[in-house]
Structures are given as C-alpha cells and as structure tokens.
C-alpha positions as CSV (number, residue, x, y, z in Angstrom):
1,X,16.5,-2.5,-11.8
2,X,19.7,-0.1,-11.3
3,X,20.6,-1.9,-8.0
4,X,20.2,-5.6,-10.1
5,X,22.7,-3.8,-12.6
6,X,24.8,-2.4,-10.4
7,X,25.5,-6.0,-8.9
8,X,25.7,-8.0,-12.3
9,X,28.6,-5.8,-13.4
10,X,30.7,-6.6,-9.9
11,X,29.9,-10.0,-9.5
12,X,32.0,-12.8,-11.4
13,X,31.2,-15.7,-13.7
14,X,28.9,-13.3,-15.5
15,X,28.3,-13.9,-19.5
16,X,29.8,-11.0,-21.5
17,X,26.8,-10.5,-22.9
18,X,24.2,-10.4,-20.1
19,X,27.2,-7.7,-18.5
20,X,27.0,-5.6,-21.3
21,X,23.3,-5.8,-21.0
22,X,23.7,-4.4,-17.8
23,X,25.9,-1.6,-18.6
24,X,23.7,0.0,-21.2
25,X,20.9,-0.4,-18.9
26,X,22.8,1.4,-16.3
27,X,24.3,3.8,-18.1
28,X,21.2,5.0,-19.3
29,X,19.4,4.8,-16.3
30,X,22.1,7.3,-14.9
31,X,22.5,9.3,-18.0
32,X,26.3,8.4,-18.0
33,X,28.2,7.2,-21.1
34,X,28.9,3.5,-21.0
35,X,33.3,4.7,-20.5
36,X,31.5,6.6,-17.5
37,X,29.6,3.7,-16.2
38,X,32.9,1.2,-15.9
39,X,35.2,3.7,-14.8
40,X,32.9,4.5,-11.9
41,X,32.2,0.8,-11.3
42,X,36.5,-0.2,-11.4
43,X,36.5,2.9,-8.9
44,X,34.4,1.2,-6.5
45,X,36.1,-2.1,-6.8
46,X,39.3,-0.6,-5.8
47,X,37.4,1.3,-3.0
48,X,36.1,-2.0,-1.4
49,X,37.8,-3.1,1.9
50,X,36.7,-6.7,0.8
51,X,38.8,-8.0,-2.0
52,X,36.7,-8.8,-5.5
53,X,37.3,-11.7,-7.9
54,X,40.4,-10.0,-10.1
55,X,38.6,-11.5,-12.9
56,X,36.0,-8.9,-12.2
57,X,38.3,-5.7,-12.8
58,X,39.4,-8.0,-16.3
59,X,35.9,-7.9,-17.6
60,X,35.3,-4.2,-16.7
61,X,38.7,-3.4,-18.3
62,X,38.3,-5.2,-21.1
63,X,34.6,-4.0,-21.7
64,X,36.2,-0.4,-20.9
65,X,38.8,-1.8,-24.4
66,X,36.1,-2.8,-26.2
67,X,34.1,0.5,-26.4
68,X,36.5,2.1,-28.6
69,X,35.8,5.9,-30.2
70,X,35.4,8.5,-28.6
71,X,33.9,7.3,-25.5
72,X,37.5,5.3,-25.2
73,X,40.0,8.2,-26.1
74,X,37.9,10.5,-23.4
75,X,38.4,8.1,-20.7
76,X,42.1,7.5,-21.5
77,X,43.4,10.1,-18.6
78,X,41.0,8.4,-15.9
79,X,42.5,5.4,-17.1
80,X,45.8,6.1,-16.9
81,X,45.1,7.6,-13.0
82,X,43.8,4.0,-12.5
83,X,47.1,2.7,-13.3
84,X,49.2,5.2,-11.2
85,X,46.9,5.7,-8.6
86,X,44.5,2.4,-7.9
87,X,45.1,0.8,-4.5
88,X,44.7,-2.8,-5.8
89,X,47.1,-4.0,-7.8
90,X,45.1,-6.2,-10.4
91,X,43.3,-3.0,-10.9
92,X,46.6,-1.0,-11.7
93,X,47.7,-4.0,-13.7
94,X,45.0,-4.1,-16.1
95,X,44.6,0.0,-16.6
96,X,48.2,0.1,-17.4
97,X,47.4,-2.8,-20.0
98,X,44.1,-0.8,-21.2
99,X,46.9,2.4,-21.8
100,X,49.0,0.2,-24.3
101,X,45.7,-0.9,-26.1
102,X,44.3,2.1,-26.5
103,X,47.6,4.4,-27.2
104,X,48.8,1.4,-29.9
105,X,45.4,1.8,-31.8
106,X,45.6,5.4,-31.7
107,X,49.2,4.6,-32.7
108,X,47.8,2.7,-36.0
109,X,45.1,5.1,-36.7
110,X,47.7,8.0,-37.1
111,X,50.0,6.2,-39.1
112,X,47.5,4.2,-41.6
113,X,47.6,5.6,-45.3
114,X,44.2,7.4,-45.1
115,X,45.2,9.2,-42.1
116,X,49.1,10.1,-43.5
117,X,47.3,10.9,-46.9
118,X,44.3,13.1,-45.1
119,X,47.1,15.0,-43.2
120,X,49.4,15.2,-46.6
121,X,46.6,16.4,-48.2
122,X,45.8,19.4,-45.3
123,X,49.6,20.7,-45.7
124,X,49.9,20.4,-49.6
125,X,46.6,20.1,-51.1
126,X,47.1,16.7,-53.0
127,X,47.9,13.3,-51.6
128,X,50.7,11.1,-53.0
129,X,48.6,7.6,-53.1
C-alpha cells in the first residue's frame, strides 16, 4: 500500500533493495518521477519536529545519486535548496555532497572525448580523433 511505502522509505535498517522497491511503487502510485518521490520524502524528514535516524536522509540521498540522467540533472536546483536551505543539518550535509556528485559527473561527461569531439564536430564539421 502507499502508506506501507511511504513508511519503508523513512524508516532505517531498510535493505537497499526492498527501499527502492518502495520508491517505484510509490512513485507510480503518485504519478511522480522517482527524483520527485525522494526529494518530497527528504522534505518531510527535515519538516519533522522528531529527529529521524541521519542514516535515513543517507539512503534517500544516495538513492537520489543513484538515479542519474535526466531525472538527476532536473532535481539538481531542489537539491542544491536542500543544502542552503534544510533545517537539519545531516540533511544539508548530504545535499551539499549530492551537488559535488552530480556537478563532477556532469563535469566528466562534458569533458570526455565523445562529448569534446561531438561539440568540435558542431563548430567545424569534422572531429580531430
């Protein structure tokens, strides 16, 4: 069920792969992407009055890490609120580590020989390589 879901991705000492379970379930039971699903899910951690197992946030970070794509790159400016904005600290901890993930493999991407020879190519037709 969505409330079963819902309490599988906040609760700690959860297998990685029965949480990920639960995040496609309940993405798709809210027609949400999965980047959609954690952001909204850290968002309510760091709503809490009660304080949540740090380890928690981790996971959902991490899983946030892990989606990579699109999904990843169009969650980068919620992200990066998390990490200038979050009340909890362990929450604006680990989105300002999810920032220097994601911007060093967009950092990579840009600068790997297929991208430098795709853009070569746009400006003078051939590529070097």
């Amino acid at each position: 069920s969505r409330d079963a879901n819902a309490e599988i991705l906040h609760r700690a000492g959860i297998a990685d792969d029965r949480r990920r379970r639960a995040l496609r379930e309940l993405a798709a039971a809210d027609g949400k992407t999965e980047a959609e699903t954690l952001l909204e899910a850290i968002g309510k951690i760091d709503d809490e009055t009660e304080q949540r197992d740090s380890a928690v946030v981790y996971d959902l970070i991490r899983m946030l890490k892990e989606l990579g794509g699109s999904d990843l790159a169009s969650a980068r400016n919620a992200i990066e609120r998390l990490a200038f904005e979050a009340r909890l600290p362990t929450v604006r901890q680990n989105a300002f580590v999810a920032l220097i993930d994601i911007d060093e493999r967009r950092v990579a991407t840009s600068t790997s020989p297929a991208s430098i020879c795709s853009r070569w190519a746009e400006d003078s037709g051939t590529c070097p390589m």
